[in-house]
N, CA, C and O atoms as a GROMACS GRO file, in nm:
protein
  300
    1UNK      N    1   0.081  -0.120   0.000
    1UNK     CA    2   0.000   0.000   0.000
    1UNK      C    3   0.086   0.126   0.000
    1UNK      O    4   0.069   0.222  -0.076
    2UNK      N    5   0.202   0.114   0.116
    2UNK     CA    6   0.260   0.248   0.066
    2UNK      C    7   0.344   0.288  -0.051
    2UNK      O    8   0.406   0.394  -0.044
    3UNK      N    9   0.351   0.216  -0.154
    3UNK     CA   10   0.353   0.254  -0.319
    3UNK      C   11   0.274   0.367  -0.358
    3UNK      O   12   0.327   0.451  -0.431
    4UNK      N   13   0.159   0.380  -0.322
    4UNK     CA   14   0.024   0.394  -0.344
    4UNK      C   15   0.011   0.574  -0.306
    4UNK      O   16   0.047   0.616  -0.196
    5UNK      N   17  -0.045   0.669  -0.415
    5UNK     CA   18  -0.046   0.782  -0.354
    5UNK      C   19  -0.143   0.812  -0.274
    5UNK      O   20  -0.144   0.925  -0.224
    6UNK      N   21  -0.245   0.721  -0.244
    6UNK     CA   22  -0.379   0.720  -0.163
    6UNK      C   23  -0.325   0.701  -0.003
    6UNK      O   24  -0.372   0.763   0.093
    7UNK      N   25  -0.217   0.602   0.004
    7UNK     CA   26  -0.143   0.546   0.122
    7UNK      C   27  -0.180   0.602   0.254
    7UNK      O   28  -0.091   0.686   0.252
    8UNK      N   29  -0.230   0.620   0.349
    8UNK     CA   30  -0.253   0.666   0.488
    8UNK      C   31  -0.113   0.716   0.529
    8UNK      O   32  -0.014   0.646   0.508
    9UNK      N   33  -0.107   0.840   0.589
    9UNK     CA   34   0.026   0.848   0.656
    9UNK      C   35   0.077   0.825   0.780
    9UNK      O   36   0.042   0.898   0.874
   10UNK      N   37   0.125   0.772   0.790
   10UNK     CA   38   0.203   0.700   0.951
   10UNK      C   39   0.122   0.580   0.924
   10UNK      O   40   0.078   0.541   1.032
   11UNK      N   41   0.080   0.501   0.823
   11UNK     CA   42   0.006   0.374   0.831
   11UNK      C   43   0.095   0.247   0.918
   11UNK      O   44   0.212   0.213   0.906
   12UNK      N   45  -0.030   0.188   1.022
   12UNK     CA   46   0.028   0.091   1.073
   12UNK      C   47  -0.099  -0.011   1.072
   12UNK      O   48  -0.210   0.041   1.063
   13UNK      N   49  -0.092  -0.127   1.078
   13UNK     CA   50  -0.157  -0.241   1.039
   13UNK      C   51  -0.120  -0.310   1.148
   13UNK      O   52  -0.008  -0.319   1.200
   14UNK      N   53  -0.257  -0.374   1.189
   14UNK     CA   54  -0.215  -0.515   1.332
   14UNK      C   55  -0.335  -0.617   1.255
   14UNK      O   56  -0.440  -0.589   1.196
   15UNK      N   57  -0.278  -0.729   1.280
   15UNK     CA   58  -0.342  -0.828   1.193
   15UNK      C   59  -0.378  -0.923   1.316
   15UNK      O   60  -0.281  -0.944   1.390
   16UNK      N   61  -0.500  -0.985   1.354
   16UNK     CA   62  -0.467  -1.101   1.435
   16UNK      C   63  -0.556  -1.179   1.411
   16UNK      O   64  -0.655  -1.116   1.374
   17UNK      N   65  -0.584  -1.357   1.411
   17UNK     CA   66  -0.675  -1.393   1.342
   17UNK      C   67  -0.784  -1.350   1.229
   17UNK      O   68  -0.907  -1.342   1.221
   18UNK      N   69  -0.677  -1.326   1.152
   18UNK     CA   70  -0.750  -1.317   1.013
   18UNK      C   71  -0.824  -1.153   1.000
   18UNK      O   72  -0.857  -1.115   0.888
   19UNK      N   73  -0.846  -1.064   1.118
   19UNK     CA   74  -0.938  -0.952   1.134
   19UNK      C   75  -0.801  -0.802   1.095
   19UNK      O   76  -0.706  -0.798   1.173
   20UNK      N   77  -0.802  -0.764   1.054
   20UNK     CA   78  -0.682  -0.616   1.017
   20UNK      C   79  -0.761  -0.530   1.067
   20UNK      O   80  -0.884  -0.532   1.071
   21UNK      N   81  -0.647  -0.410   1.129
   21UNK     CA   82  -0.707  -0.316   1.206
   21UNK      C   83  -0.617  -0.210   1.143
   21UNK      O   84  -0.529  -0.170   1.220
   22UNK      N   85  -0.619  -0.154   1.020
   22UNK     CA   86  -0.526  -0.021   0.949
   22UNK      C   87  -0.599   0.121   1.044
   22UNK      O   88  -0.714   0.159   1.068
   23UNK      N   89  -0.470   0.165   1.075
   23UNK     CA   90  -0.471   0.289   1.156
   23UNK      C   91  -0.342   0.398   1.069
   23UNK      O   92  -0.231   0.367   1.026
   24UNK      N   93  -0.408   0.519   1.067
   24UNK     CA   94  -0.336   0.624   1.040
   24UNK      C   95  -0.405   0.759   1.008
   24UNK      O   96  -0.525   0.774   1.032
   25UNK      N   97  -0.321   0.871   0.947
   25UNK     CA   98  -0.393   0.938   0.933
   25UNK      C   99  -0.380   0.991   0.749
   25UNK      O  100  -0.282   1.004   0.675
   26UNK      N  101  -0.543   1.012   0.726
   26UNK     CA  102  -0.590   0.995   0.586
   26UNK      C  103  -0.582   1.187   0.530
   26UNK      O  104  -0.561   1.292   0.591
   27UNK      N  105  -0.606   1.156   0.406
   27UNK     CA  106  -0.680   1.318   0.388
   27UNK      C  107  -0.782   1.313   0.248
   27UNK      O  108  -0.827   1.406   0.180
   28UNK      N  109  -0.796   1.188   0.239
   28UNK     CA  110  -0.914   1.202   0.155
   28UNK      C  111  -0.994   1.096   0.158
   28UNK      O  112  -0.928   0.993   0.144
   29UNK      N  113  -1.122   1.074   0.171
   29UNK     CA  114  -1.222   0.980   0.168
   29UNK      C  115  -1.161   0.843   0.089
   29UNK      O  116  -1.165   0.724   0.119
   30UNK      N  117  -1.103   0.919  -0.028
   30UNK     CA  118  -1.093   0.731  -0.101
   30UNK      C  119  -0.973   0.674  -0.080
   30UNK      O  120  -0.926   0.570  -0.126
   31UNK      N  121  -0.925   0.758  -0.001
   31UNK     CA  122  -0.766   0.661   0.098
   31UNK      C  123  -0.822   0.546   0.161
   31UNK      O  124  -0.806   0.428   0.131
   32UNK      N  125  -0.923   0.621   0.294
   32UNK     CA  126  -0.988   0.537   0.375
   32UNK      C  127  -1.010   0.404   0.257
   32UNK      O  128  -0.946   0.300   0.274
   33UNK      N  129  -1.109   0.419   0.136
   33UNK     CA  130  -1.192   0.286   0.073
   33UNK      C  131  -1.069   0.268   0.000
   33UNK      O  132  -1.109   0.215  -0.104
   34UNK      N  133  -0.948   0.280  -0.010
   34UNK     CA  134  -0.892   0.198  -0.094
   34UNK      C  135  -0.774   0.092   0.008
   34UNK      O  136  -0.708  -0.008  -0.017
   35UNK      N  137  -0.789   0.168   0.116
   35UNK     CA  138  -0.702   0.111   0.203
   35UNK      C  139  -0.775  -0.016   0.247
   35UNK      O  140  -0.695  -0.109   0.255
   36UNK      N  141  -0.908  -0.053   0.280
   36UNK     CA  142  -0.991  -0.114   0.358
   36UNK      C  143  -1.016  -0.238   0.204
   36UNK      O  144  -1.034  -0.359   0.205
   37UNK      N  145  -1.006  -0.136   0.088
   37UNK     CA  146  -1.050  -0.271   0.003
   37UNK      C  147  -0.885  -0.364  -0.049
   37UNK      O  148  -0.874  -0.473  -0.105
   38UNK      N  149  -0.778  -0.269  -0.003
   38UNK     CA  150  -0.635  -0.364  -0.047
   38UNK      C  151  -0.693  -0.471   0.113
   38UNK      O  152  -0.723  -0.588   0.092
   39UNK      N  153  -0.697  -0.446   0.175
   39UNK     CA  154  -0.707  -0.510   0.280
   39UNK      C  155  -0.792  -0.638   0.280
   39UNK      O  156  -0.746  -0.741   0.328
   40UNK      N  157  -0.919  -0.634   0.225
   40UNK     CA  158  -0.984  -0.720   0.243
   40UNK      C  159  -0.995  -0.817   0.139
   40UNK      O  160  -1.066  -0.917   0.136
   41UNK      N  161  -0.891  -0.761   0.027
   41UNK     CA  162  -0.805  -0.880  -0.075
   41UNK      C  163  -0.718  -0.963  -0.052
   41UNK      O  164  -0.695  -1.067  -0.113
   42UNK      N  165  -0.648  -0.907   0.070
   42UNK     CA  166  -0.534  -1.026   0.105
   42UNK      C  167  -0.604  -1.169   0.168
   42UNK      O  168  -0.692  -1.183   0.253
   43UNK      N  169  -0.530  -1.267   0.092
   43UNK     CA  170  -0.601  -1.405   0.150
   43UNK      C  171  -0.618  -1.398   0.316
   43UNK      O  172  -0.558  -1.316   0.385
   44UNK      N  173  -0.693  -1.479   0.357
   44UNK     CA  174  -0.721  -1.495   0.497
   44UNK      C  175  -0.771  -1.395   0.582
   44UNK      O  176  -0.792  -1.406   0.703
   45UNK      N  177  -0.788  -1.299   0.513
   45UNK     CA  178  -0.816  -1.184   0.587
   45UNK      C  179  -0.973  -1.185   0.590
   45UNK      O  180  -1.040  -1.209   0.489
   46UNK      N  181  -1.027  -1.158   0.710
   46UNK     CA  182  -1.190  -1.203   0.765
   46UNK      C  183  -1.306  -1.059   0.776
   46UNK      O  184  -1.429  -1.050   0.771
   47UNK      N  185  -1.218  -0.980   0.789
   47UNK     CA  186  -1.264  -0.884   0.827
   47UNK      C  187  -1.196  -0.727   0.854
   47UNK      O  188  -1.087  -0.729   0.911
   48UNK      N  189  -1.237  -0.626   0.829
   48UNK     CA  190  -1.156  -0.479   0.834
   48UNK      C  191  -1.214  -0.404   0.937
   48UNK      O  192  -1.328  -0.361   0.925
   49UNK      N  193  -1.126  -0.377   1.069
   49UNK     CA  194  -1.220  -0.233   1.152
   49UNK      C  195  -1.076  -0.140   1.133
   49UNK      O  196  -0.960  -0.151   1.171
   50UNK      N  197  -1.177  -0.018   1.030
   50UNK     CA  198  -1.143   0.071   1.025
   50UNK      C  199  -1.086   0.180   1.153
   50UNK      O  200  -1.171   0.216   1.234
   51UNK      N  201  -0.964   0.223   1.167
   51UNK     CA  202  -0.922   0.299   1.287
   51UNK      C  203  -0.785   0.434   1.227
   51UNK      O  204  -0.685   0.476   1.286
   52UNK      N  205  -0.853   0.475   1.063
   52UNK     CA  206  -0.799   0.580   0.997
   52UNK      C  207  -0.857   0.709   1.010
   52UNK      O  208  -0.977   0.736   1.004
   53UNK      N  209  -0.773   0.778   1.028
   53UNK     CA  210  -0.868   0.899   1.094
   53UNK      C  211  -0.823   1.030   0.977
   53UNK      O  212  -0.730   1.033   0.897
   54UNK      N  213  -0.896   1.100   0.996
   54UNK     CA  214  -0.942   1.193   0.859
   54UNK      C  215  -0.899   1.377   0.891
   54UNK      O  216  -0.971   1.449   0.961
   55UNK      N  217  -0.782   1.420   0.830
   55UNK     CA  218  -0.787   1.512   0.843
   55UNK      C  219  -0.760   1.642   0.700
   55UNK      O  220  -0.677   1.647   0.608
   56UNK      N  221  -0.901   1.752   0.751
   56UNK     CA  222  -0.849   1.844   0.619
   56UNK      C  223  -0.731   1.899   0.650
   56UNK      O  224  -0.683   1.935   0.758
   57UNK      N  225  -0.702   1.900   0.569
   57UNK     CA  226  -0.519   1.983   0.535
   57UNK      C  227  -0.521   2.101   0.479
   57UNK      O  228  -0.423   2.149   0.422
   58UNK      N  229  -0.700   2.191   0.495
   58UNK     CA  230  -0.692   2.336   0.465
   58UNK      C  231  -0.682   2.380   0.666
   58UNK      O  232  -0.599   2.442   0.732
   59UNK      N  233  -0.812   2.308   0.700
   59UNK     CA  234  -0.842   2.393   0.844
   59UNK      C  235  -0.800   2.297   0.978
   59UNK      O  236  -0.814   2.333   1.095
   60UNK      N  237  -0.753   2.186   0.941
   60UNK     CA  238  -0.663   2.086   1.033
   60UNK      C  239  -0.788   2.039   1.099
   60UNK      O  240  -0.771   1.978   1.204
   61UNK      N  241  -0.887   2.052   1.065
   61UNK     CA  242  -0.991   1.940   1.128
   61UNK      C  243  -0.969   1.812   1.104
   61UNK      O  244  -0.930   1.768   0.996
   62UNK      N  245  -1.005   1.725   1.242
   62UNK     CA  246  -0.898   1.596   1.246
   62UNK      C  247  -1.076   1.499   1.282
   62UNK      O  248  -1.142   1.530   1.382
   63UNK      N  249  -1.111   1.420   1.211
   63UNK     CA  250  -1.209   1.298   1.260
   63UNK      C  251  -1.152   1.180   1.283
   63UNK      O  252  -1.044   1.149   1.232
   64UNK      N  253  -1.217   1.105   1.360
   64UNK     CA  254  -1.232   0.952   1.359
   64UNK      C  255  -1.242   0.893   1.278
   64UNK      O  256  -1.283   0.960   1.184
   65UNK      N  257  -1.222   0.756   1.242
   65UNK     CA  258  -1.288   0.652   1.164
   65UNK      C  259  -1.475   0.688   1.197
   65UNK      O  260  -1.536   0.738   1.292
   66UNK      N  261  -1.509   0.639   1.082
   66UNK     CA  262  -1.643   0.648   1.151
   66UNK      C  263  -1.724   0.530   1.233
   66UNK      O  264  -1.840   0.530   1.272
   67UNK      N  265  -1.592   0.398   1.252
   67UNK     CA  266  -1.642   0.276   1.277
   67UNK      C  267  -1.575   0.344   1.445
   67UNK      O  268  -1.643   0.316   1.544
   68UNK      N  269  -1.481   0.407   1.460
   68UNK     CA  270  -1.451   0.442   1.593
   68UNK      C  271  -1.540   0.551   1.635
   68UNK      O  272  -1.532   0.548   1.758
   69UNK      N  273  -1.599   0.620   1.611
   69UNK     CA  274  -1.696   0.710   1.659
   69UNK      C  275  -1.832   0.654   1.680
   69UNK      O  276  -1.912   0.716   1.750
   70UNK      N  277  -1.874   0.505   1.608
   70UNK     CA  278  -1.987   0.441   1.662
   70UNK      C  279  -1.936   0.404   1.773
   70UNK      O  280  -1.996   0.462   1.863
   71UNK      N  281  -1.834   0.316   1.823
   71UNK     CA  282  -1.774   0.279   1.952
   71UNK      C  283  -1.736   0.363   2.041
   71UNK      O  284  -1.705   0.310   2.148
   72UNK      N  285  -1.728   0.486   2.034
   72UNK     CA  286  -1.727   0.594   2.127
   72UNK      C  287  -1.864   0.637   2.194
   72UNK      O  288  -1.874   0.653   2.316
   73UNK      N  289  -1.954   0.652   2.117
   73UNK     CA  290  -2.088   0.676   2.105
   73UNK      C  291  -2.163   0.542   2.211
   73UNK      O  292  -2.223   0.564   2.316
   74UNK      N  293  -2.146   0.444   2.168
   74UNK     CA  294  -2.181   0.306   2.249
   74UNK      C  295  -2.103   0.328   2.400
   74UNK      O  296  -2.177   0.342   2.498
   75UNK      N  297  -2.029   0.331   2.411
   75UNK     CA  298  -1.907   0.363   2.542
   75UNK      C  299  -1.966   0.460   2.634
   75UNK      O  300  -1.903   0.500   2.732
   0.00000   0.00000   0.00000
């Protein structure tokens, strides 16, 4: 992925039974979906929770994943 000009920056990946958890920080929507769909091509891989977080790079507004802001919300 980091070939890739979509690439997340500071991308880090934890893999454990089969489930990937890509964390970093994004700046455009189709980083997030291209990161989540290299991901869920690799064999064995079961499942993706998103934990890329989103920031504009005009006004430095910084979001969550939006799969981590349902789990914040639940919490």
């Amino acid at each position: 992925m980091e070939r890739n000009d979509w690439c997340p920056f500071g991308l880090n990946v934890i893999i454990r039974d089969g489930i990937v958890h890509p964390s970093g920080v994004i700046t455009a929507e189709r980083a997030r979906q291209a990161a989540i769909v290299a991901a869920e091509n690799v064999e064995g891989v079961t499942k993706v929770h998103d934990h890329l977080c989103w920031i504009d790079t005009m006004s430095g507004v910084y979001l969550n994943s939006p799969e981590d802001d349902e789990l914040a919300k639940a919490s």
